[in-house]
C-alpha positions in Angstrom: 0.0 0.0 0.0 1.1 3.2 -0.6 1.4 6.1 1.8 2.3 9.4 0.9 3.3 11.7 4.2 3.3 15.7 3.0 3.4 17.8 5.7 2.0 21.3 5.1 0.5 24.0 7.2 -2.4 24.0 5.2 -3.1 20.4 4.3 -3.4 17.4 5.7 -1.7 13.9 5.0 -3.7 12.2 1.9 -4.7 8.7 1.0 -6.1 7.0 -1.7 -9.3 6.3 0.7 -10.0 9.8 1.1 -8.9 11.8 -1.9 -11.2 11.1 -4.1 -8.9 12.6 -7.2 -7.1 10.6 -9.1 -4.5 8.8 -7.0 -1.2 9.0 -9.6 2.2 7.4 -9.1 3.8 9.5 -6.3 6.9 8.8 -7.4 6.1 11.0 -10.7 4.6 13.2 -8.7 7.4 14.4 -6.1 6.9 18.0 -5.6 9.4 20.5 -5.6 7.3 23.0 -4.2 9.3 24.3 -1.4 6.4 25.2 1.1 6.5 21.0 2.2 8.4 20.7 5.2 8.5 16.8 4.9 8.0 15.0 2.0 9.0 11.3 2.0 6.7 8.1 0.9 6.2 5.1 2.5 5.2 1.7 1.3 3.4 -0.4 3.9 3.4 -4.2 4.0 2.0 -5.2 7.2 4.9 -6.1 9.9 7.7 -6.5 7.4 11.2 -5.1 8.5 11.4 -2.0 7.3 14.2 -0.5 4.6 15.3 3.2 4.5 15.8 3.7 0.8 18.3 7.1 0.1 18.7 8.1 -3.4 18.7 11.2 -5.7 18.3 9.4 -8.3 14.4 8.7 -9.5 14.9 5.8 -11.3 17.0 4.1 -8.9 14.4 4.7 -6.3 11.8 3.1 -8.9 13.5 -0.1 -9.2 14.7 -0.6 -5.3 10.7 0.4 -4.8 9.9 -2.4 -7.8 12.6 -5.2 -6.3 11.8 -4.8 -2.5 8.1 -3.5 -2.4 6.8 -7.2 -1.9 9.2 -8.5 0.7 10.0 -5.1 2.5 8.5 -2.0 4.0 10.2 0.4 2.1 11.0 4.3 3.6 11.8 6.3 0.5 13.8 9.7 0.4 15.4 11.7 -2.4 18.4 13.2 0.4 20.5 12.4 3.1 19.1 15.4 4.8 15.5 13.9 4.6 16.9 10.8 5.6 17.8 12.2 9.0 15.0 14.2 9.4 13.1 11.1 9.3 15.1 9.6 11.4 15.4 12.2 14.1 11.4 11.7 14.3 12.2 8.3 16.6 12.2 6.1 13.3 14.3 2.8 13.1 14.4 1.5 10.0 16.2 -2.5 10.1 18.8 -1.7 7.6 19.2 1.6 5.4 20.6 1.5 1.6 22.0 4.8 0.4 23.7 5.8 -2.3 27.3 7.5 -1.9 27.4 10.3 -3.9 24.3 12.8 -3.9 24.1 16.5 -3.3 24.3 18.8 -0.1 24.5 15.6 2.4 25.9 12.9 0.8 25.7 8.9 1.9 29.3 9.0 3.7 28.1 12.2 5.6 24.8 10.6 6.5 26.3 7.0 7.1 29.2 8.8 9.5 26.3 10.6 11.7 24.8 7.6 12.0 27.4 5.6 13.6 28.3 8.8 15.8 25.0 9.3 17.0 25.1 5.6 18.7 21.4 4.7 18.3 21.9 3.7 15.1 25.5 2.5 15.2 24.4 -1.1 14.9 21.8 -0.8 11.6 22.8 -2.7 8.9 24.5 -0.2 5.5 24.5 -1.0 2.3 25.9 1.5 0.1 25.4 2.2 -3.5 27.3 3.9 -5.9 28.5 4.6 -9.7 31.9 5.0 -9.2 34.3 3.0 -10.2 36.9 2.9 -6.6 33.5 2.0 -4.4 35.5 -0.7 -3.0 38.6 1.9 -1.9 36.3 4.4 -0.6 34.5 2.2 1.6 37.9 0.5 2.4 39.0 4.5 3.8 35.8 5.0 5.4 36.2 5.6 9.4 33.0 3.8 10.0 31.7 0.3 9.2 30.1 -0.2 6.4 28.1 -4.1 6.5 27.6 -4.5 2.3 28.4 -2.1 -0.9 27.2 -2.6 -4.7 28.2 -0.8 -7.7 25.5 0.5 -9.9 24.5 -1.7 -12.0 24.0 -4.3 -9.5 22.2 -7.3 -9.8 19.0 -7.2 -7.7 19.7 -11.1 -6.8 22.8 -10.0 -5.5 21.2 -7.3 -3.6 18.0 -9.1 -2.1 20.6 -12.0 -0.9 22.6 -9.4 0.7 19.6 -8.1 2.4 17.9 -11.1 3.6 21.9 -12.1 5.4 21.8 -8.4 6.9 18.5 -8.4 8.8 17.7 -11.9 9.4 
């Protein structure tokens, strides 16, 4: 099911169940209207662990939604910084997959307040990424990172990874 969470001072959360307008793909329908103070979308399976999905990129976002949706709760956000806003709102997500480079708050800055910040310190990482020295950078990295995958990845790959991180 999906759930799209738009917080506004002049609206109120919508659902398919009581909007009766057209109820559209919201991942084709991520607003960039700045008046939002929280946008994020949520896909809702019953009491499935939960993944936090960070990605800039829409169409990696459409096929981790596409791969996962059936076997996962998915939490979806287009930043690191949404990511920890969502996460500062007492949110604990069984394992978070981010991709490494994305703008203002990238997935090493967002992975490295994680650990920091303690409470989060033992949630599985996986880390995506396009470039080519993934495996040095992650090598570097001051934190632990549990799994990385270059994009392309194979989404075998990736659910078998997943399923080994939060059983």
């Amino acid at each position: 099911m999906f759930t799209d969470k738009i917080s506004n001072k002049n609206s109120t959360a919508r659902s398919p169940e009581t909007d009766h307008s057209p109820y559209l793909d919201k991942f084709l329908l991520w607003s960039s209207n700045k008046t939002h103070t929280k946008e994020y979308m949520e896909i809702k399976n019953g009491h499935k662990k939960s993944i936090l999905i960070v990605d800039d990129e829409l169409s990696i976002l459409k096929l981790l939604s596409f791969i996962l949706a059936a076997d996962y709760d998915l939490i979806i956000k287009k930043s690191g910084i949404e990511a920890i806003a969502w996460l500062e709102e007492g949110n604990d997500p069984d394992l978070i997959i981010s991709d490494l480079m994305m703008p203002y708050f990238d997935g090493s800055s967002l992975i490295r307040n994680l650990k920091i910040s303690g409470f989060y310190r033992n949630t599985p990482v996986i880390l995506l990424s396009g470039a080519e020295d993934l495996a040095e950078k992650v090598k570097n990295m001051p934190f632990k990172i549990d799994s990385y995958m270059e994009k392309p990845f194979n989404p075998a790959t990736l659910k078998s990874q997943i399923a080994q991180l939060i059983t």
